[in-house]
Every structure is written in structure tokens, then in C-alpha cells.
C-alpha positions as CSV (number, residue, x, y, z in Angstrom):
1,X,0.3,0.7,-29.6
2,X,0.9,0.4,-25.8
3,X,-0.9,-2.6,-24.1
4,X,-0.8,-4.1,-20.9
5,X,-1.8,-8.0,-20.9
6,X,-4.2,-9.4,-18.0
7,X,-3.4,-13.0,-16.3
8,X,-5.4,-14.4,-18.5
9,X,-3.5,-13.6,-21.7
10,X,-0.9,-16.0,-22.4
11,X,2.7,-14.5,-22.6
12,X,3.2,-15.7,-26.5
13,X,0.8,-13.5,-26.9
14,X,3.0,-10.1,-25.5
15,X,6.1,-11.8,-27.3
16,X,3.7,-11.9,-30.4
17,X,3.1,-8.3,-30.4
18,X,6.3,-7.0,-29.5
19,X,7.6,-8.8,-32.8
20,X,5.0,-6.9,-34.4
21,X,6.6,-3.3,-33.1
22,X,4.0,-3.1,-30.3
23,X,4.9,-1.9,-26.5
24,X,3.1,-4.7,-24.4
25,X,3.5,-5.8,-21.4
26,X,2.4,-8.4,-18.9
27,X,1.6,-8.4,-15.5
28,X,3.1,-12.1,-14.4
29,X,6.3,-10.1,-15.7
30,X,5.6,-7.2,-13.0
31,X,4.6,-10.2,-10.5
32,X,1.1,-8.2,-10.6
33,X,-1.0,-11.5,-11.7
34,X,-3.4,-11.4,-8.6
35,X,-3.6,-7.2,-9.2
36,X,-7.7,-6.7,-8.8
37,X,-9.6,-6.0,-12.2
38,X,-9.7,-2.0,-11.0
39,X,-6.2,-1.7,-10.0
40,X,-5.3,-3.2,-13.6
41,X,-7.9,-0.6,-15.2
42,X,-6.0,2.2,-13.0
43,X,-2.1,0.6,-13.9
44,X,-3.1,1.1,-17.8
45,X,-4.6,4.2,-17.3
46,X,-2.0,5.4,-15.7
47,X,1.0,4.1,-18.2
48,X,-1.6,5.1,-21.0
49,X,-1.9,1.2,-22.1
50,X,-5.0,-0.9,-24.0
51,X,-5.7,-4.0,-21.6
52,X,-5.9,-7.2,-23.1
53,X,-8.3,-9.5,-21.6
54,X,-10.5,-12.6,-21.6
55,X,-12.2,-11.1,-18.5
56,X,-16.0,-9.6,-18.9
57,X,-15.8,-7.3,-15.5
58,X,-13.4,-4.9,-17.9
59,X,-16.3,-4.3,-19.9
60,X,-17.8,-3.1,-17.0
61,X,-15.4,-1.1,-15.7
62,X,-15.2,0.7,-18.7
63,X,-18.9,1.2,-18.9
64,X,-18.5,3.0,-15.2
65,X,-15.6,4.8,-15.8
66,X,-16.2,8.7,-16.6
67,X,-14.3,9.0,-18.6
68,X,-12.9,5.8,-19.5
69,X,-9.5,6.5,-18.7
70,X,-8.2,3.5,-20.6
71,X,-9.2,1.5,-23.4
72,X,-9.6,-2.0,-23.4
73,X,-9.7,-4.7,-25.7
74,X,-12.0,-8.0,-24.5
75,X,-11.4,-11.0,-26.5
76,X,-14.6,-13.3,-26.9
77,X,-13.3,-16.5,-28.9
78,X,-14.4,-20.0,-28.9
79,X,-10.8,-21.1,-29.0
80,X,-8.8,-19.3,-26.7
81,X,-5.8,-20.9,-27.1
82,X,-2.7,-18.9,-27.9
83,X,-2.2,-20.1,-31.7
84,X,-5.6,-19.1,-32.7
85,X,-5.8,-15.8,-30.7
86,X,-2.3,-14.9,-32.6
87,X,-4.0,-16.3,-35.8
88,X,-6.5,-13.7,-35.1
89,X,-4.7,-10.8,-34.5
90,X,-2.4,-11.7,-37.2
91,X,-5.7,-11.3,-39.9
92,X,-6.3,-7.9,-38.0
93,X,-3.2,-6.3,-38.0
């Protein structure tokens, strides 16, 4: 899969799935950290990416978006911290 990792996401986290055979990228590696929450929904869109966020206004912008052009994935964990999110995603994989 193709995904595109907001701010929020810590980089471990792309380096996790690219050992996994996943295309991911970040935006800190683009310098796009401060990119607004739309202009991150139109980047993936655009590069045909999942987002990968911690941040509720996605689920939003999906909901308005007719189509949704994108997909994203919203991660709603008590522990957020970058073991346990891996740990996650390792049991879903």
C-alpha cells in the first residue's frame, strides 16, 4: 500500500512499514509538517496515498469529500507512543 504519514505520526512508524514492503512516506521528509489538514487530504489524493493520522479533522474531511478522493486511516489509541502503535499494526498486518 501507498501511505502518506501526517506530523503527528512518528517517523519509526514510515521506517516500520517500508520494512514491511509498504510505499510510505512522511511529510517532515518533504518539509510539508505545517501543510494544512486539506492540503494533506489533496497531496494523497493526488499521489493516490492512505493518510495516517492521529488527527480527528481527517475524519471530517473525508465525510465532506464527494467523493472521497483519498482514504484515510485515523488511529484512536490510548498509547500513542511509537512501540505500541507498531505493536499494533504489527497484529494487523
Amino acid at each position: 500500500m501507498r501511505f502518506l504519514a501526517d506530523a503527528g505520526i512518528a517517523r519509526r512508524i514510515v521506517e516500520w512499514l517500508r520494512t514491511q514492503a509498504h510505499d510510505a512516506t512522511h511529510l517532515r521528509e518533504q518539509g510539508l509538517q505545517r501543510l494544512p489538514d486539506r492540503q494533506v487530504f489533496a497531496k494523497a489524493s493526488a499521489e493516490r496515498r492512505v493518510v495516517l493520522t492521529f488527527d480527528l479533522d481527517f475524519g471530517e474531511i473525508v465525510a465532506l469529500s464527494a467523493p472521497p478522493a483519498a482514504s484515510v486511516i485515523l488511529f484512536r489509541l490510548h498509547d500513542t507512543s511509537t512501540p505500541h502503535v507498531i505493536e499494533s499494526g504489527s497484529r494487523r498486518c
